[in-house]
Backbone as XML, in Angstrom:
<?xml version="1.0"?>
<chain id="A" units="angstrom">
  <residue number="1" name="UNK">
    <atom name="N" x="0.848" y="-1.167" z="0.000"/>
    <atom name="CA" x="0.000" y="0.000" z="0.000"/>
    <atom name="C" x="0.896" y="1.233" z="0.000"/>
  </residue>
  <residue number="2" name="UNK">
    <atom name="N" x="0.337" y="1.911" z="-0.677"/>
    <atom name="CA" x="1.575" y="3.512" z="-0.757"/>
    <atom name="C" x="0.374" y="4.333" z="-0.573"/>
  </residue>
  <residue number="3" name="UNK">
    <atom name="N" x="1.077" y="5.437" z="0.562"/>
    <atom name="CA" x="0.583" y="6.824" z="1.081"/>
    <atom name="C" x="1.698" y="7.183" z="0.551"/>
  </residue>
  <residue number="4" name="UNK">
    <atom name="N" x="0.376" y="8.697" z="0.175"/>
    <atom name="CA" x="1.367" y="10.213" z="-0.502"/>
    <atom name="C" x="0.457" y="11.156" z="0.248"/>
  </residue>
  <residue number="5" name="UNK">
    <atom name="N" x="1.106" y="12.129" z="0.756"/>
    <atom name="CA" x="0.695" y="13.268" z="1.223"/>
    <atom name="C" x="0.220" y="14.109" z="-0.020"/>
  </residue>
  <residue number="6" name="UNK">
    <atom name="N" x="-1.552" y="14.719" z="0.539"/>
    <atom name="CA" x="-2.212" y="15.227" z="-0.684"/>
    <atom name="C" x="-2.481" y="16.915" z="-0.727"/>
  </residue>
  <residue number="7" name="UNK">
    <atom name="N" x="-2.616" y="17.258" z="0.680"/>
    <atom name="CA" x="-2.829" y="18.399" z="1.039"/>
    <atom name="C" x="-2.828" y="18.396" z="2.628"/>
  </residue>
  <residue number="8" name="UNK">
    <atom name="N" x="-2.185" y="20.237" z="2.683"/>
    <atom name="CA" x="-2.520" y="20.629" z="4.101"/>
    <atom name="C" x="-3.209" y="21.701" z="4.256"/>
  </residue>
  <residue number="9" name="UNK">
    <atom name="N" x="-3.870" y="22.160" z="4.922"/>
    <atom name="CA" x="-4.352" y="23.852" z="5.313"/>
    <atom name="C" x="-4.309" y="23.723" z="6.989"/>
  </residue>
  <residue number="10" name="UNK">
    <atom name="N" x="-4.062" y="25.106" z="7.595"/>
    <atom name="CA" x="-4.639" y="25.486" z="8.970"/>
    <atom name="C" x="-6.195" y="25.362" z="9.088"/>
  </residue>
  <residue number="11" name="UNK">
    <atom name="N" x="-6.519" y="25.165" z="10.568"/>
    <atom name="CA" x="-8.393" y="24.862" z="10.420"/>
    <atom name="C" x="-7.822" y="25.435" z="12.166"/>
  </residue>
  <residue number="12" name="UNK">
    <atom name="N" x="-8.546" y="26.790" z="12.763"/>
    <atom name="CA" x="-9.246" y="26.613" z="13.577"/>
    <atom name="C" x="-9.594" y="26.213" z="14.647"/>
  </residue>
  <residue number="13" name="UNK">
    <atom name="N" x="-9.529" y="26.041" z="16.084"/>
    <atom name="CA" x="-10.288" y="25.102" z="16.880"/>
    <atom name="C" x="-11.222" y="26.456" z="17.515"/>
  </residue>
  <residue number="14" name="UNK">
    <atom name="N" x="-12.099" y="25.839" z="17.526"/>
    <atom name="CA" x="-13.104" y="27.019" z="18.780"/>
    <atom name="C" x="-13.757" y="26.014" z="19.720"/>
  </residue>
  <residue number="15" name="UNK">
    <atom name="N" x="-12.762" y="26.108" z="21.008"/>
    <atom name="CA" x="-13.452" y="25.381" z="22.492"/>
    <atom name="C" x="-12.344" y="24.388" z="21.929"/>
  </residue>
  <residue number="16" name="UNK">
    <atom name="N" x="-13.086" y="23.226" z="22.141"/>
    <atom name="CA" x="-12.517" y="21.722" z="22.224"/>
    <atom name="C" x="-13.213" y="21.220" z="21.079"/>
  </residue>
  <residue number="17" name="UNK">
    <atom name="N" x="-13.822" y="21.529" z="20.124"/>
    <atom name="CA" x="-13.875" y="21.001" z="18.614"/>
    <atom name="C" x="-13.799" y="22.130" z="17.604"/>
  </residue>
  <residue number="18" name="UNK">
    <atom name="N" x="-13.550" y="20.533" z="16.848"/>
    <atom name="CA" x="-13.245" y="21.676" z="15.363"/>
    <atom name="C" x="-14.011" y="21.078" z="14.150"/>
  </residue>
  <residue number="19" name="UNK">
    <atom name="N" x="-14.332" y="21.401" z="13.391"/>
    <atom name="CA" x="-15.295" y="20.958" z="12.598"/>
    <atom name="C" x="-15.103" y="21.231" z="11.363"/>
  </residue>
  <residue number="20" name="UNK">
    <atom name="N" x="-14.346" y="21.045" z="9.955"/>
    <atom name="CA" x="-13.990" y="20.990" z="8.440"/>
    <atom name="C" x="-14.631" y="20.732" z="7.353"/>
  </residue>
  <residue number="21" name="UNK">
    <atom name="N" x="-14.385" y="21.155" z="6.275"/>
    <atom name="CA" x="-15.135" y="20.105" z="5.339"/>
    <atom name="C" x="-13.778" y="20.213" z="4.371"/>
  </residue>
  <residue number="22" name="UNK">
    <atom name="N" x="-13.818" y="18.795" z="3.573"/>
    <atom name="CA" x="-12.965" y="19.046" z="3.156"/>
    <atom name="C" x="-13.266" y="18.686" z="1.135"/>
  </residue>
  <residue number="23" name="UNK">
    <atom name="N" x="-12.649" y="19.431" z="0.109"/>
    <atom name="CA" x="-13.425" y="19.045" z="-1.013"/>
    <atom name="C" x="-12.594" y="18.138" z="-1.868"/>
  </residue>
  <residue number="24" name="UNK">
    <atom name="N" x="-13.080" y="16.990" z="-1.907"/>
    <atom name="CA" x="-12.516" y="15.383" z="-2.413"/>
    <atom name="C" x="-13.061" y="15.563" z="-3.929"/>
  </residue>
  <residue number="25" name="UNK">
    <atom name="N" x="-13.187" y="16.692" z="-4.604"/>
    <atom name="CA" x="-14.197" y="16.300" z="-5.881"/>
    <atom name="C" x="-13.439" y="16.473" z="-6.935"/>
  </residue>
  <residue number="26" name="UNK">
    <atom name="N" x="-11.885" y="16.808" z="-6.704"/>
    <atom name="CA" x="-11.047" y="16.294" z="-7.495"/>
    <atom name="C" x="-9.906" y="15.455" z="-7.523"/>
  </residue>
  <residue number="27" name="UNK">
    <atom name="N" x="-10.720" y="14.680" z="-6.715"/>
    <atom name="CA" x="-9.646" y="13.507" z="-6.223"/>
    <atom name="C" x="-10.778" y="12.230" z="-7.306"/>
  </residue>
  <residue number="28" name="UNK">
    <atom name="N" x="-9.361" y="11.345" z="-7.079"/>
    <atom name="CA" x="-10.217" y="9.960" z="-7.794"/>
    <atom name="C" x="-10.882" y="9.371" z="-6.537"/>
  </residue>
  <residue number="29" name="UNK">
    <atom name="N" x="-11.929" y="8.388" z="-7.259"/>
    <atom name="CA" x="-12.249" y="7.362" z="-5.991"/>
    <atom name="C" x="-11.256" y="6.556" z="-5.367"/>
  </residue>
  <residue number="30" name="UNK">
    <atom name="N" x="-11.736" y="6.322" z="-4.173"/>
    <atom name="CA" x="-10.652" y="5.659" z="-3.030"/>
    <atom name="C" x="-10.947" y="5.792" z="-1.881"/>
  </residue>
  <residue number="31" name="UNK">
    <atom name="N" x="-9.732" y="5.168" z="-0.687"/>
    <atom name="CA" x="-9.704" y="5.731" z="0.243"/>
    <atom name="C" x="-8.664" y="6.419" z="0.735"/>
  </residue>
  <residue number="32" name="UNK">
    <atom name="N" x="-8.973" y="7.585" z="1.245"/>
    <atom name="CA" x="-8.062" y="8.848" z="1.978"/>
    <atom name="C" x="-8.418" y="8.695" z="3.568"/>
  </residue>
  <residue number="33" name="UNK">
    <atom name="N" x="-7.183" y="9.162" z="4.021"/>
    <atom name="CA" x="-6.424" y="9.133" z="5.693"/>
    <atom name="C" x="-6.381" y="10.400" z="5.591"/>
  </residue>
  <residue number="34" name="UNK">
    <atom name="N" x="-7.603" y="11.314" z="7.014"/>
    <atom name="CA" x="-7.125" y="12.351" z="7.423"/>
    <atom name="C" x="-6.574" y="12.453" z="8.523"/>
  </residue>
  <residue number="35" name="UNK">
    <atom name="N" x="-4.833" y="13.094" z="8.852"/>
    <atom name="CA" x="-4.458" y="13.303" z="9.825"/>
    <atom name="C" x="-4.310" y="14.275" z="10.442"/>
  </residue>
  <residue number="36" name="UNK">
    <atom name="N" x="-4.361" y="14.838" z="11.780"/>
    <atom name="CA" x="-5.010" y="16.165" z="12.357"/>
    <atom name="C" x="-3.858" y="16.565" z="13.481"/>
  </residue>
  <residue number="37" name="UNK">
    <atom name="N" x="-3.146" y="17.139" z="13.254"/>
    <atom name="CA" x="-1.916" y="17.392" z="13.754"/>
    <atom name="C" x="-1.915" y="19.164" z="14.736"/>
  </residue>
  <residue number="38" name="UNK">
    <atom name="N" x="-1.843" y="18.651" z="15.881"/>
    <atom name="CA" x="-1.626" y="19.845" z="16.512"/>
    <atom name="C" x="-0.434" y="20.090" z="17.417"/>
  </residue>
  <residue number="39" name="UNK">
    <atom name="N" x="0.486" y="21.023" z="17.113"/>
    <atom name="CA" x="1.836" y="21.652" z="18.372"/>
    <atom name="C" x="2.499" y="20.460" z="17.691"/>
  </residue>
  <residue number="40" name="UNK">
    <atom name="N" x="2.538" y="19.843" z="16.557"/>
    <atom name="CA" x="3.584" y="18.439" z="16.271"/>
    <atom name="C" x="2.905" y="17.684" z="16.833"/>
  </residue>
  <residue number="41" name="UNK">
    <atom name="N" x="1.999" y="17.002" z="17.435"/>
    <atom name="CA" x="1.281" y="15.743" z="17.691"/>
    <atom name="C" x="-0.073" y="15.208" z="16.811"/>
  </residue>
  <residue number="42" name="UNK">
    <atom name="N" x="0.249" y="14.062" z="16.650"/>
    <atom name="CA" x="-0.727" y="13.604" z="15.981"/>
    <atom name="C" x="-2.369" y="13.503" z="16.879"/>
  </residue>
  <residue number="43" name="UNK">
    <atom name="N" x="-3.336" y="14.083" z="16.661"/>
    <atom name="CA" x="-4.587" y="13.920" z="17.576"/>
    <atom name="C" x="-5.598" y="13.256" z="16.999"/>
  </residue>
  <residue number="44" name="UNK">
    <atom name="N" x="-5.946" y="13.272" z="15.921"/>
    <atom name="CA" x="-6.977" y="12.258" z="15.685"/>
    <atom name="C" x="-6.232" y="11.515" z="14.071"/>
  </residue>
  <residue number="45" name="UNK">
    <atom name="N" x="-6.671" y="10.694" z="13.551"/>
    <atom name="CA" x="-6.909" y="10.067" z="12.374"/>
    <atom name="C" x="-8.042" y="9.543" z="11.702"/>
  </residue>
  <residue number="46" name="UNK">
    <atom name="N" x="-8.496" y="9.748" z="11.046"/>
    <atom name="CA" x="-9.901" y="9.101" z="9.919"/>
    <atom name="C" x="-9.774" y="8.720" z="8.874"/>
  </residue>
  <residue number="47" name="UNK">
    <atom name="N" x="-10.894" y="8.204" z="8.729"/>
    <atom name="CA" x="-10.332" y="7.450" z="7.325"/>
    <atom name="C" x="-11.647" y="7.243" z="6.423"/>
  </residue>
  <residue number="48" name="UNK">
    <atom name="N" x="-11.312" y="8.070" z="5.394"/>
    <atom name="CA" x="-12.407" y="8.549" z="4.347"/>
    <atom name="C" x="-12.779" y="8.283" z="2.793"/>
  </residue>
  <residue number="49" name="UNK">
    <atom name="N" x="-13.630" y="7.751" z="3.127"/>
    <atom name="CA" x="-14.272" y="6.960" z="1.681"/>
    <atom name="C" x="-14.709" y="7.775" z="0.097"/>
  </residue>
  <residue number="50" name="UNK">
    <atom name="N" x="-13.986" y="7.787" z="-0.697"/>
    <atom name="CA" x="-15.114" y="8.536" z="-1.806"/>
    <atom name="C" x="-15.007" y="7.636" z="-2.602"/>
  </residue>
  <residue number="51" name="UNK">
    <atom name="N" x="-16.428" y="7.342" z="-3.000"/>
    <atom name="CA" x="-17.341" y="6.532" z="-4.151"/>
    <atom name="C" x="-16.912" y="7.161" z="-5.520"/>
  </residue>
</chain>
């Protein structure tokens, strides 16, 4: 399996969540890994489907 890094942007937190959207509509179908990196630590990971 090969990961490539696809994109980054800054997002925000207000309080203790944060909430994104992100636009996959020129990506091919697959699955994509979002990783959510704050101060250098990794905090969450997901993992996202487009049909």
């Amino acid at each position: 399996m090969v990961f490539r890094f696809l994109i980054q942007f800054p997002i925000t937190a207000l309080g203790s969540s944060v909430q994104t959207q992100i636009d996959l509509s020129h990506y091919a179908a697959g699955v994509y890994f979002v990783k959510a990196v704050a101060d250098g630590n990794v905090v969450a990971v997901r993992k996202m489907v487009k049909q």
